[in-house]
N, CA, C and O atoms as CSV, one atom per row, in Angstrom:
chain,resi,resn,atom,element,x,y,z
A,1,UNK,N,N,18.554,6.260,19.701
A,1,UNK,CA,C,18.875,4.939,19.192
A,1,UNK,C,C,19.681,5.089,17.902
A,1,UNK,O,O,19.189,5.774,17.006
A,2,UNK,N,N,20.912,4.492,17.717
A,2,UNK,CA,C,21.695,4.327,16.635
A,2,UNK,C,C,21.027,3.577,15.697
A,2,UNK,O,O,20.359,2.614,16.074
A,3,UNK,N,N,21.112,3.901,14.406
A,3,UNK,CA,C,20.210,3.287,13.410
A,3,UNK,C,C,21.470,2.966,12.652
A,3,UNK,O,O,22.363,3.802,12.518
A,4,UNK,N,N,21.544,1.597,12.093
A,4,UNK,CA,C,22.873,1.006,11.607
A,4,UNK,C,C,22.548,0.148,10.143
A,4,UNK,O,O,21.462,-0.425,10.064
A,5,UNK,N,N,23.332,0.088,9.205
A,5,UNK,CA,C,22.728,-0.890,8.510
A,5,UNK,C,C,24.184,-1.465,8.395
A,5,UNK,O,O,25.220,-0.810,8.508
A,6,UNK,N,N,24.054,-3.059,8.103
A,6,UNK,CA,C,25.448,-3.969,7.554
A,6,UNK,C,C,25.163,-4.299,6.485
A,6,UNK,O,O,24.006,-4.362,6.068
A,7,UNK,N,N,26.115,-4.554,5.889
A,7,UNK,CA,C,26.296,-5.033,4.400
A,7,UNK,C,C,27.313,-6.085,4.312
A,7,UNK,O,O,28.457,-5.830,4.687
A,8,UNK,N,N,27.055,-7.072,3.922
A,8,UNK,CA,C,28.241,-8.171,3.908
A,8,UNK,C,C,27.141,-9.137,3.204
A,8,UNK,O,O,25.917,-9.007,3.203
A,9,UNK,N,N,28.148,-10.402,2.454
A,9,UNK,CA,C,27.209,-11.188,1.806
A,9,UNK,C,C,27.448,-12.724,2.838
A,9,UNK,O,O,26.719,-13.686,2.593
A,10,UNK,N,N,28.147,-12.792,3.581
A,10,UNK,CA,C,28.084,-13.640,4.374
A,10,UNK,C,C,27.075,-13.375,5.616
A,10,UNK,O,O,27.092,-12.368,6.325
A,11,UNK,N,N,26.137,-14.546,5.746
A,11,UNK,CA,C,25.369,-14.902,6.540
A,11,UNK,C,C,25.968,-14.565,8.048
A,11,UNK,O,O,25.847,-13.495,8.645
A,12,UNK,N,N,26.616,-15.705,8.485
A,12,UNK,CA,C,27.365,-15.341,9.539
A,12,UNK,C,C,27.731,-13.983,10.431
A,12,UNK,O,O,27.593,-13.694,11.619
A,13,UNK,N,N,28.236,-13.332,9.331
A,13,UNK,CA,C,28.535,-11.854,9.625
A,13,UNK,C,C,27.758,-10.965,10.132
A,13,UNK,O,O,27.855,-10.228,11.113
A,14,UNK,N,N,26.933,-11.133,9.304
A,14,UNK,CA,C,25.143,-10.285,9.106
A,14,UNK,C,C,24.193,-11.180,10.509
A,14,UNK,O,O,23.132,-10.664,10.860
A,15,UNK,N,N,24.543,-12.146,11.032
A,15,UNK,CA,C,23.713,-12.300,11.990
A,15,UNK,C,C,24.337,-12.077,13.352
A,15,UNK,O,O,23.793,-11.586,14.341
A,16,UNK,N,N,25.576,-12.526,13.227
A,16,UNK,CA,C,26.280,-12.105,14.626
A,16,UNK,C,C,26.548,-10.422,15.191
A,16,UNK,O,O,26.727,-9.980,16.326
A,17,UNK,N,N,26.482,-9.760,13.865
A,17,UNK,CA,C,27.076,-8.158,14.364
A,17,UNK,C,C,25.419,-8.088,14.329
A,17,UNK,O,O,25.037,-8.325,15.475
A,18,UNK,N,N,24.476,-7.892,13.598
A,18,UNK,CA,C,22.814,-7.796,13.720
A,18,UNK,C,C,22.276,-8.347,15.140
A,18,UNK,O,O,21.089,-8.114,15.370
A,19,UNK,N,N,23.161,-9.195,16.316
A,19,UNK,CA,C,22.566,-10.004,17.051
A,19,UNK,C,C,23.144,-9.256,17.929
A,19,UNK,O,O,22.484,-9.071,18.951
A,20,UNK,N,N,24.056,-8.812,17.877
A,20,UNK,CA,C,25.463,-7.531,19.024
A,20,UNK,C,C,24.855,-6.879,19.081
A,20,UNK,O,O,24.432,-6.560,20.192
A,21,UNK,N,N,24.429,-6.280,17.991
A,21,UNK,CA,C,24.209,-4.513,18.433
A,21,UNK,C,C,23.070,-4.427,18.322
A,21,UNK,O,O,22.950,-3.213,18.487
A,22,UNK,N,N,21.849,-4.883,18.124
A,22,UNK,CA,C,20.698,-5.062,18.606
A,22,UNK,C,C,19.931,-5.519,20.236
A,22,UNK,O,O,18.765,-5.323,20.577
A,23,UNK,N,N,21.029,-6.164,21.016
A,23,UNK,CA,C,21.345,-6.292,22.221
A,23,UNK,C,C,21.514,-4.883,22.850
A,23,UNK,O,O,20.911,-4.353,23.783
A,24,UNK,N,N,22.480,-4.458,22.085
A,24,UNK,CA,C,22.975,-2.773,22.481
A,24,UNK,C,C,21.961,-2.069,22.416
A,24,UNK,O,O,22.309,-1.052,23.017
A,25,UNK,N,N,20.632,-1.881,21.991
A,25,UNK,CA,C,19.463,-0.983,21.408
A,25,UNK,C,C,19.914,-0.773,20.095
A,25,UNK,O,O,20.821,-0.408,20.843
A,26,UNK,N,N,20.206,-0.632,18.999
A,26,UNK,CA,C,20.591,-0.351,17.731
A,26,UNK,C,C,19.684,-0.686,17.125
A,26,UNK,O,O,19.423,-1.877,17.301
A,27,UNK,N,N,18.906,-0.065,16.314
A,27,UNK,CA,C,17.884,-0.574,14.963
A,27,UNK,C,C,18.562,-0.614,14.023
A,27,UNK,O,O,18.869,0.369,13.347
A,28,UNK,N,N,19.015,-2.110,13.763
A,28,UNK,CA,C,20.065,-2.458,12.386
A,28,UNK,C,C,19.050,-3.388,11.545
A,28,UNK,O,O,18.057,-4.020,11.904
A,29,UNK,N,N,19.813,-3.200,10.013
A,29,UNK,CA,C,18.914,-3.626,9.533
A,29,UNK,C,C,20.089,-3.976,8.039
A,29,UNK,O,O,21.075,-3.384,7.600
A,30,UNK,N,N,19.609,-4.781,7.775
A,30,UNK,CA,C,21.033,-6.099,7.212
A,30,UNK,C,C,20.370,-6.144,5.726
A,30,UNK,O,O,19.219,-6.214,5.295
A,31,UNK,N,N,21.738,-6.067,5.133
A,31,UNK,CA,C,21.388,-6.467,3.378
A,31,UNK,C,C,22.619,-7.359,3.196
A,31,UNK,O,O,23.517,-7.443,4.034
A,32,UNK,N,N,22.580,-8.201,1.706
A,32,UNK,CA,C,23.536,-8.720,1.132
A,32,UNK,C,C,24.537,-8.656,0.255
A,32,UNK,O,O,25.586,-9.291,0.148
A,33,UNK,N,N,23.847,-7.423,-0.615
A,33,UNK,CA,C,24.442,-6.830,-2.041
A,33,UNK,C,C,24.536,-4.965,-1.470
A,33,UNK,O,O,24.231,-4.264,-0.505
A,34,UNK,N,N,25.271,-4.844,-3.042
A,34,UNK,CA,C,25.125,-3.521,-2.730
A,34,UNK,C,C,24.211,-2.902,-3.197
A,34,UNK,O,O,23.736,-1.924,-2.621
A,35,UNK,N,N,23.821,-3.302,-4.223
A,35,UNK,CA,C,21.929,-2.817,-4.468
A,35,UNK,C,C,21.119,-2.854,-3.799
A,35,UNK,O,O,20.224,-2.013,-3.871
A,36,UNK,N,N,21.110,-3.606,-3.101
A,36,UNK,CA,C,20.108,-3.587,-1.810
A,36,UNK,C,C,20.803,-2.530,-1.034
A,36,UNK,O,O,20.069,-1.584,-0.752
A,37,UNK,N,N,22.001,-2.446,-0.624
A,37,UNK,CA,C,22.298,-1.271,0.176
A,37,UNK,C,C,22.306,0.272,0.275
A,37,UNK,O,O,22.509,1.052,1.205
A,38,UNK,N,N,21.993,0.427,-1.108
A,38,UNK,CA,C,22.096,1.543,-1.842
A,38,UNK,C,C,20.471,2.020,-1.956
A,38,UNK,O,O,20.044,3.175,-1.971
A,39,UNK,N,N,19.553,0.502,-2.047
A,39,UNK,CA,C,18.659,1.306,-2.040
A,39,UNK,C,C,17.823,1.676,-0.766
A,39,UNK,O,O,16.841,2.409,-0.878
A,40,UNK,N,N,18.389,0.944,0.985
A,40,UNK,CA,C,18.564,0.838,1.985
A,40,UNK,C,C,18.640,2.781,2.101
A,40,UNK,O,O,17.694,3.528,2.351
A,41,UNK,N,N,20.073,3.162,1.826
A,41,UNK,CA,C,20.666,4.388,2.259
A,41,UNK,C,C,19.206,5.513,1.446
A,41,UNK,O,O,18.606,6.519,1.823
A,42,UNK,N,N,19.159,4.741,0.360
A,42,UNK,CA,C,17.762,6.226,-0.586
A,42,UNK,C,C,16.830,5.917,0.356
A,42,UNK,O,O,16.346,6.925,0.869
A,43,UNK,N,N,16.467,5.038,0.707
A,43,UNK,CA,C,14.620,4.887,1.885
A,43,UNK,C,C,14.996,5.390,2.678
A,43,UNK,O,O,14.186,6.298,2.865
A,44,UNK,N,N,16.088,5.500,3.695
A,44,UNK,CA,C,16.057,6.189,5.061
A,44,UNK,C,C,17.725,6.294,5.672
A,44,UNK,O,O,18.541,5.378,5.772
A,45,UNK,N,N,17.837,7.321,5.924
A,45,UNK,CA,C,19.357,7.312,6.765
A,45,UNK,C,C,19.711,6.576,7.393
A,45,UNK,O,O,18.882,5.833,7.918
A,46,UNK,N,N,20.889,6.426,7.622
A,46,UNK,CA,C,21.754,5.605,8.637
A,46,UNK,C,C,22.493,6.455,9.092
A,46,UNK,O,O,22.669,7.531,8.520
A,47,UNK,N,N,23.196,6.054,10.467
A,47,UNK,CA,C,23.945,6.323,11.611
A,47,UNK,C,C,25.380,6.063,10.921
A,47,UNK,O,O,26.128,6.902,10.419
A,48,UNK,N,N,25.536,4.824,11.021
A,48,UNK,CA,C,26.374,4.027,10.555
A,48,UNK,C,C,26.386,3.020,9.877
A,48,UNK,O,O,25.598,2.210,10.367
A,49,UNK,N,N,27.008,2.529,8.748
A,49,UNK,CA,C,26.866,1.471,7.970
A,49,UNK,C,C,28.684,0.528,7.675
A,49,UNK,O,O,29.738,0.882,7.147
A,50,UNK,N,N,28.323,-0.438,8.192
A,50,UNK,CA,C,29.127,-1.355,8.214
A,50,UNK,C,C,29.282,-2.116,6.535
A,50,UNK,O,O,28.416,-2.742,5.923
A,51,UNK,N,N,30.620,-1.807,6.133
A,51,UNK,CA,C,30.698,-2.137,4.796
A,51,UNK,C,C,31.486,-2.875,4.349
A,51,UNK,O,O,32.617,-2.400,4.257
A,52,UNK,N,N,31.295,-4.368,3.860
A,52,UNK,CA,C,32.016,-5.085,3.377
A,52,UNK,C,C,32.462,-4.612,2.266
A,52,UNK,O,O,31.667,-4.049,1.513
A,53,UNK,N,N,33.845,-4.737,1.912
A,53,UNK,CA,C,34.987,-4.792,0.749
A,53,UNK,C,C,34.346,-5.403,-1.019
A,53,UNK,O,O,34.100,-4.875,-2.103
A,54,UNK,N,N,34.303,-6.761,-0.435
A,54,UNK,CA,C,34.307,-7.618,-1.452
A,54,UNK,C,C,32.495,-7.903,-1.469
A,54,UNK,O,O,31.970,-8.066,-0.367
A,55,UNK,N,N,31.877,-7.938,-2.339
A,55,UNK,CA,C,30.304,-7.961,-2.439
A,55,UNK,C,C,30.196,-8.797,-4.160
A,55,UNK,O,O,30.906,-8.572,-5.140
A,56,UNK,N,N,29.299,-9.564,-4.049
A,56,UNK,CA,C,29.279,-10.018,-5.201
A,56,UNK,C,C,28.622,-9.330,-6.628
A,56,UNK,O,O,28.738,-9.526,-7.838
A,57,UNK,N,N,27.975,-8.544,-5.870
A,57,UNK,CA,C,27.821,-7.298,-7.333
A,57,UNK,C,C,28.483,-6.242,-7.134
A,57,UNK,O,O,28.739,-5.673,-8.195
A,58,UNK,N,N,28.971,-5.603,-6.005
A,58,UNK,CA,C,29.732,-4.158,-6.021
A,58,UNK,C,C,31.112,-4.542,-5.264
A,58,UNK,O,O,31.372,-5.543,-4.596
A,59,UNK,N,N,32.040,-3.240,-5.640
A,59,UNK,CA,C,33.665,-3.308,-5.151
A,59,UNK,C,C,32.926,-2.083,-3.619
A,59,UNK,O,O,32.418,-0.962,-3.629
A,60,UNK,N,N,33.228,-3.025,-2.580
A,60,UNK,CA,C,33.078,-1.662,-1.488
A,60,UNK,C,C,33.773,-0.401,-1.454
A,60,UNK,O,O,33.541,0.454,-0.598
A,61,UNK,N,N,34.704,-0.262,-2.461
A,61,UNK,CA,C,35.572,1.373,-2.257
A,61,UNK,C,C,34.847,1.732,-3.054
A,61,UNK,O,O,34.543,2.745,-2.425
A,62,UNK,N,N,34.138,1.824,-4.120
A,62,UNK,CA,C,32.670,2.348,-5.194
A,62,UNK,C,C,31.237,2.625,-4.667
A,62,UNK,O,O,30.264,3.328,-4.937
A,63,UNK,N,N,31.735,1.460,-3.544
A,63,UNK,CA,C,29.933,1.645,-3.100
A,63,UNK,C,C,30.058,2.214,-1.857
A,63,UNK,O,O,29.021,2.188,-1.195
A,64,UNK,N,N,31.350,2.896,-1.162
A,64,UNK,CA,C,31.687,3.931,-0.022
A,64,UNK,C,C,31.101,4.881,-0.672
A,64,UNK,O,O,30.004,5.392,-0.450
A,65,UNK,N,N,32.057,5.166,-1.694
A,65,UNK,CA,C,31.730,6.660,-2.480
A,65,UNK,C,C,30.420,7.195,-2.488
A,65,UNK,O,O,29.938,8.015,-1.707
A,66,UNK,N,N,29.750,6.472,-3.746
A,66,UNK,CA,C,27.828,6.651,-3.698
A,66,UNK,C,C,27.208,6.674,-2.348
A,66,UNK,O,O,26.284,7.451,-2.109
A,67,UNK,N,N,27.816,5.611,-1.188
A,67,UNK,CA,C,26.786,5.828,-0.207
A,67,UNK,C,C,27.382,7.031,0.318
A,67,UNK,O,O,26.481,7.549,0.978
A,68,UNK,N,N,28.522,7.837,0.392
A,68,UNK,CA,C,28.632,9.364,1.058
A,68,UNK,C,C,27.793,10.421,0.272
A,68,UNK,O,O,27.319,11.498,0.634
A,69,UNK,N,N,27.769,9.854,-0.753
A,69,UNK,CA,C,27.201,10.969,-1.749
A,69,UNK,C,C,25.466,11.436,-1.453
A,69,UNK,O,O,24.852,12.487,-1.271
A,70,UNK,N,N,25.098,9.741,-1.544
A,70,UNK,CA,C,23.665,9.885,-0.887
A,70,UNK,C,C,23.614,10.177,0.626
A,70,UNK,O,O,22.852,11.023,1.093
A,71,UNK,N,N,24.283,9.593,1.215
A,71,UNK,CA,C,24.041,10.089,2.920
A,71,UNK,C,C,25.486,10.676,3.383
A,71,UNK,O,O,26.191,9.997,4.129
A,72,UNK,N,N,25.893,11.896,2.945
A,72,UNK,CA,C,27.303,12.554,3.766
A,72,UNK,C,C,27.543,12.167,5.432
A,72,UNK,O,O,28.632,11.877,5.925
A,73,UNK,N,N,26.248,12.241,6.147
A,73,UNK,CA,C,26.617,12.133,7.897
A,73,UNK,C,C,26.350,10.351,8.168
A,73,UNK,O,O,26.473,9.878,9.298
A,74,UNK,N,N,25.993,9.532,7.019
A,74,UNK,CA,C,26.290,8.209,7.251
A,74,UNK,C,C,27.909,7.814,7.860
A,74,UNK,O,O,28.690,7.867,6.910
A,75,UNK,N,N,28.485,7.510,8.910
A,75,UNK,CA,C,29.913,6.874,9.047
A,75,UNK,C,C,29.667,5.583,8.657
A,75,UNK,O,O,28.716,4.808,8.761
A,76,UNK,N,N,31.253,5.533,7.972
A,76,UNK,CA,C,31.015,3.660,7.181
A,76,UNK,C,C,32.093,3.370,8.011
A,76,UNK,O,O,32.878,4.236,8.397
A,77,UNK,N,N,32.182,1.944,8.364
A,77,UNK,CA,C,32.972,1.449,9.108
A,77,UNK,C,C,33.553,0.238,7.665
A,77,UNK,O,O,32.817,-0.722,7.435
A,78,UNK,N,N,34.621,0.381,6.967
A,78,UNK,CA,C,34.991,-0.451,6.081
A,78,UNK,C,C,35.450,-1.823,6.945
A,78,UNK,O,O,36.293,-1.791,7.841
A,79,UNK,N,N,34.698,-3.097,6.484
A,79,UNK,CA,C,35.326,-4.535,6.624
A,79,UNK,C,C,35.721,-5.353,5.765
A,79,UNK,O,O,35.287,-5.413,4.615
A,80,UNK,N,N,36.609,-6.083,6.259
A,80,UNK,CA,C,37.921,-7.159,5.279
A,80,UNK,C,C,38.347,-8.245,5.704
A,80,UNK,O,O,38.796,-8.420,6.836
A,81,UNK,N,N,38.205,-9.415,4.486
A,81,UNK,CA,C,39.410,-10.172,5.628
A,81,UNK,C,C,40.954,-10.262,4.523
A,81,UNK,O,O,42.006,-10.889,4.647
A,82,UNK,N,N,40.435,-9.302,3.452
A,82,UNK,CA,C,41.874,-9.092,2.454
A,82,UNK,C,C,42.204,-8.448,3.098
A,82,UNK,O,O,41.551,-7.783,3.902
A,83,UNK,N,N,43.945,-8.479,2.819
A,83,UNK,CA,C,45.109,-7.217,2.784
A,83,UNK,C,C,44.583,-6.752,1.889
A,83,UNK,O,O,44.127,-7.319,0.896
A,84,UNK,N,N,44.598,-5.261,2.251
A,84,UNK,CA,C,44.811,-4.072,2.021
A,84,UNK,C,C,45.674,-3.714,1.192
A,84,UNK,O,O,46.723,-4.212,1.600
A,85,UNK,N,N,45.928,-2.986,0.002
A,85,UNK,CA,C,47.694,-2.482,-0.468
A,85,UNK,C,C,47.313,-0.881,-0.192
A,85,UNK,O,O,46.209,-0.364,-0.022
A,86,UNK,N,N,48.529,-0.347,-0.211
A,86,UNK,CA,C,49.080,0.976,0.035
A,86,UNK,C,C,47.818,1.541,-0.343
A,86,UNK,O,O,47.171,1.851,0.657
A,87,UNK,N,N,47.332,1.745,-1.240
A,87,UNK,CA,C,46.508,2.475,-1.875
A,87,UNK,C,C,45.459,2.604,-1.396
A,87,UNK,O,O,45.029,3.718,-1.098
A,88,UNK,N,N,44.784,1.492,-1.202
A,88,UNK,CA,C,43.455,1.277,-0.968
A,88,UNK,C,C,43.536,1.943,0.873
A,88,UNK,O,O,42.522,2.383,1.415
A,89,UNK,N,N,44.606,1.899,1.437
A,89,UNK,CA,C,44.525,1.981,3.377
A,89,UNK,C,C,44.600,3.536,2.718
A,89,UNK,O,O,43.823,4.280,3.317
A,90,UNK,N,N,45.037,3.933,2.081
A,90,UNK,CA,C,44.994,5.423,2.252
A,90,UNK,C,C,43.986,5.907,1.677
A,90,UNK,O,O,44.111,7.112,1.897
A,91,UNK,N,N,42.681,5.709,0.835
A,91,UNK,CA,C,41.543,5.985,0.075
A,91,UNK,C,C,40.634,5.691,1.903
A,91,UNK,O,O,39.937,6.547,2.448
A,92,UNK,N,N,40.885,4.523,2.386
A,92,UNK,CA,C,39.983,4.051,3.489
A,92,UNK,C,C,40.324,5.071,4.626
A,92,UNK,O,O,39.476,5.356,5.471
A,93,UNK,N,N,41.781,5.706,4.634
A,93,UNK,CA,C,42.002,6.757,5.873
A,93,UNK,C,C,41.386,8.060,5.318
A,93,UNK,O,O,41.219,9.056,6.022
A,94,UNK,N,N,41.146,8.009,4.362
A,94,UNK,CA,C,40.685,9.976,3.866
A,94,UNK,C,C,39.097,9.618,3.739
A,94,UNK,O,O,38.335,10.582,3.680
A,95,UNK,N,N,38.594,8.429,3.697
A,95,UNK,CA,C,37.105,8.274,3.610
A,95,UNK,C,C,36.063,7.537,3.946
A,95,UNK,O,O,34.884,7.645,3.609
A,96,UNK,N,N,36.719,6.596,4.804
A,96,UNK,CA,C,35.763,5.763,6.073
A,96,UNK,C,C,35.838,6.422,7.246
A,96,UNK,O,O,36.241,7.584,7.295
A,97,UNK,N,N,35.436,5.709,8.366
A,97,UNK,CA,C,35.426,6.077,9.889
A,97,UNK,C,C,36.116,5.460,10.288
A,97,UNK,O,O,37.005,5.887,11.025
A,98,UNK,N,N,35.988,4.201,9.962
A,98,UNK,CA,C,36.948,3.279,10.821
A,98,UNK,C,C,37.083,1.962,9.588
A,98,UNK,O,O,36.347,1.793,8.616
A,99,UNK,N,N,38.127,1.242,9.960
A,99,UNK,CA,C,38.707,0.028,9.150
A,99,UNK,C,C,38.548,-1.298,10.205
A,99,UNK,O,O,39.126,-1.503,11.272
A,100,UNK,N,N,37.731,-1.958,9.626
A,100,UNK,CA,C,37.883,-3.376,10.881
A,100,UNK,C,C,37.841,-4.702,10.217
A,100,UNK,O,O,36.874,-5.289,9.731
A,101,UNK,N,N,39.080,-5.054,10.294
A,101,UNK,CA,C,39.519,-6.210,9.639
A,101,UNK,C,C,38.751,-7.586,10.001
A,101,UNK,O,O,38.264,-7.749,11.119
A,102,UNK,N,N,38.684,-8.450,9.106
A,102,UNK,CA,C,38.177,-9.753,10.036
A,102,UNK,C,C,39.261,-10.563,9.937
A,102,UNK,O,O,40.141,-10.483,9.081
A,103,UNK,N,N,39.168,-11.498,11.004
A,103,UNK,CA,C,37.655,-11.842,12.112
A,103,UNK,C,C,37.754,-10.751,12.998
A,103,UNK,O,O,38.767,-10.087,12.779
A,104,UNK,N,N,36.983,-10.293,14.016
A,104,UNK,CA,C,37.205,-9.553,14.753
A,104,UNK,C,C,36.034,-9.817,15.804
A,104,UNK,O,O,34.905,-10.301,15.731
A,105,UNK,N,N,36.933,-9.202,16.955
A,105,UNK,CA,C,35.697,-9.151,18.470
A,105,UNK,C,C,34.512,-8.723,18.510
A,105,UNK,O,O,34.492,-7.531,18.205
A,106,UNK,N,N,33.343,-9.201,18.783
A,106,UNK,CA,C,32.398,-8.302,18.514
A,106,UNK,C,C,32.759,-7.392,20.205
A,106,UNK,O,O,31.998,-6.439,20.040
A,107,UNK,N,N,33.210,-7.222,21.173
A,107,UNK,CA,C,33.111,-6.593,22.075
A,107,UNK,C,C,33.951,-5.269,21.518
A,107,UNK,O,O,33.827,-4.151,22.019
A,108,UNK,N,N,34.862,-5.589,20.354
A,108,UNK,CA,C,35.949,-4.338,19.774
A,108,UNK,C,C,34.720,-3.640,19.215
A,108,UNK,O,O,34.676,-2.450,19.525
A,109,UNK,N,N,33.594,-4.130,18.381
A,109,UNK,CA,C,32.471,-3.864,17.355
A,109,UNK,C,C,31.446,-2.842,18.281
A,109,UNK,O,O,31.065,-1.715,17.966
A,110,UNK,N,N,31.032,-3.847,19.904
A,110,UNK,CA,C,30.103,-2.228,20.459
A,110,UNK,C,C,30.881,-1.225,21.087
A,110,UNK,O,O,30.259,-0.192,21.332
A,111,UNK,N,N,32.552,-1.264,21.543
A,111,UNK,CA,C,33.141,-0.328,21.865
A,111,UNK,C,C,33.114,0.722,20.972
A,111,UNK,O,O,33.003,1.849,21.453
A,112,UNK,N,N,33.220,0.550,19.335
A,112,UNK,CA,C,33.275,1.423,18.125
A,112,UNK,C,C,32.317,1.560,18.171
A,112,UNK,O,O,32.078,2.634,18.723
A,113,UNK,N,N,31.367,0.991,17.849
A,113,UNK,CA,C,29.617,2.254,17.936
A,113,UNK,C,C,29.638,2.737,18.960
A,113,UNK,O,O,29.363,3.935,18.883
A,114,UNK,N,N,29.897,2.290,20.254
A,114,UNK,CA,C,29.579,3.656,21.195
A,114,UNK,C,C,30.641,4.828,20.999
A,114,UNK,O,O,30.348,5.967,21.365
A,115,UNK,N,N,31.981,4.520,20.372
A,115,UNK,CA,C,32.306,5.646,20.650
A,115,UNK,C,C,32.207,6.750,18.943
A,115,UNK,O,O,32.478,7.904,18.611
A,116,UNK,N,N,31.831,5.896,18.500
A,116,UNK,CA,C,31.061,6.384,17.131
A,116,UNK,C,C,29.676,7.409,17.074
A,116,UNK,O,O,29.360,8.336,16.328
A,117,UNK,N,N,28.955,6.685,18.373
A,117,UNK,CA,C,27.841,7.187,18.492
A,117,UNK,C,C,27.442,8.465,19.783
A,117,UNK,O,O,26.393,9.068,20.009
A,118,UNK,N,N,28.723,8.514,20.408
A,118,UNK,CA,C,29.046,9.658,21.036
A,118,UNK,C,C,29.025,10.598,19.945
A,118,UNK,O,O,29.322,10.345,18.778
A,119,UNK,N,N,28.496,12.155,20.611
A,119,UNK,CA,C,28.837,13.225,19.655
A,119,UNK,C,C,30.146,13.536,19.794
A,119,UNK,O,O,30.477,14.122,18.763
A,120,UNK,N,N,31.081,13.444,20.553
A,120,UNK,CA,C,32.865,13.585,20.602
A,120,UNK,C,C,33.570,12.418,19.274
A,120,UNK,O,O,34.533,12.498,18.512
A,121,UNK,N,N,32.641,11.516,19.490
A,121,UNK,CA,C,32.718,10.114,18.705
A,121,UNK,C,C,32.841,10.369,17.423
A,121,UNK,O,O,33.838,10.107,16.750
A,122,UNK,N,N,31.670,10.974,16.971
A,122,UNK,CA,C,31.190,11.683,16.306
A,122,UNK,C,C,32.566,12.043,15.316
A,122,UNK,O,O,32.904,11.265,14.424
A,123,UNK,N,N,33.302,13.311,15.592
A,123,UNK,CA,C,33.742,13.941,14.872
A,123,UNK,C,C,35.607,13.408,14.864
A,123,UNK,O,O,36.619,14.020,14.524
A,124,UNK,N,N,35.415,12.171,15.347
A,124,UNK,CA,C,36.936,11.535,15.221
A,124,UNK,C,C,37.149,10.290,13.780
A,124,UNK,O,O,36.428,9.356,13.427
A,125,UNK,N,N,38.184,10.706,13.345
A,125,UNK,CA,C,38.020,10.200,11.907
A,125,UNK,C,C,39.283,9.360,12.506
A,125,UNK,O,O,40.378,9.751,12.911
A,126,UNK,N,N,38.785,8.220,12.419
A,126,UNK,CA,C,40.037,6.619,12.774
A,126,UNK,C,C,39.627,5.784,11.603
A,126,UNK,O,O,38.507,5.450,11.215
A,127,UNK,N,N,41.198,5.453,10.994
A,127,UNK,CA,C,40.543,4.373,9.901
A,127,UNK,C,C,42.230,3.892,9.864
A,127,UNK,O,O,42.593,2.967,9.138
């Protein structure tokens, strides 16, 4: 079973991808901030963690960093519904898994965990 956590401060977000991939078998388990997420990643690993950008206490390219630091085999899947500038797509290609803009499909959302959660999946760096 993929063990997932999301992070986003919108409701919406956090119940529809929590409602997807829990369908899928996934034990996900949803915060709002990044303090809560951070202290999510210190209690117990994740698989994958779905990471909003914009958070009302943390910048998500800060709170990528710390969460690799605490969990290296965590994959973060960075989410947005900003553009991106130059800078930031190339920090997100050398250090997420994947980039998924919003709005987006949730059927695009369990295609990427499964192929995330393949061990071939596994070791493919798309962002």
């Amino acid at each position: 079973m993929t063990k997932i956590l999301l992070v986003d401060d919108e409701n919406l977000i956090l119940y529809s991808l929590a409602a997807t991939l829990k369908h899928d078998g996934s034990d996900v388990t949803t915060v709002a901030s990044g303090k809560d997420a951070l202290s999510e990643i210190r209690r117990s690993p994740y698989d994958i963690c779905f990471l909003d950008v914009n958070l009302p206490d943390a910048n998500g390219f800060e709170l990528m960093k710390t969460v690799q630091e605490i969990s290296p085999a965590t994959r973060i899947i960075i989410m947005t519904a900003v553009d991106l500038n130059d800078v930031q797509m190339r920090y997100l290609h050398n250090n997420a898994c994947h980039f998924l803009p919003k709005p987006f499909n949730l059927e695009d959302v369990r295609s990427l965990v499964d192929n995330i959660s393949r061990p071939e999946g596994a070791a493919a760096h798309e962002a």
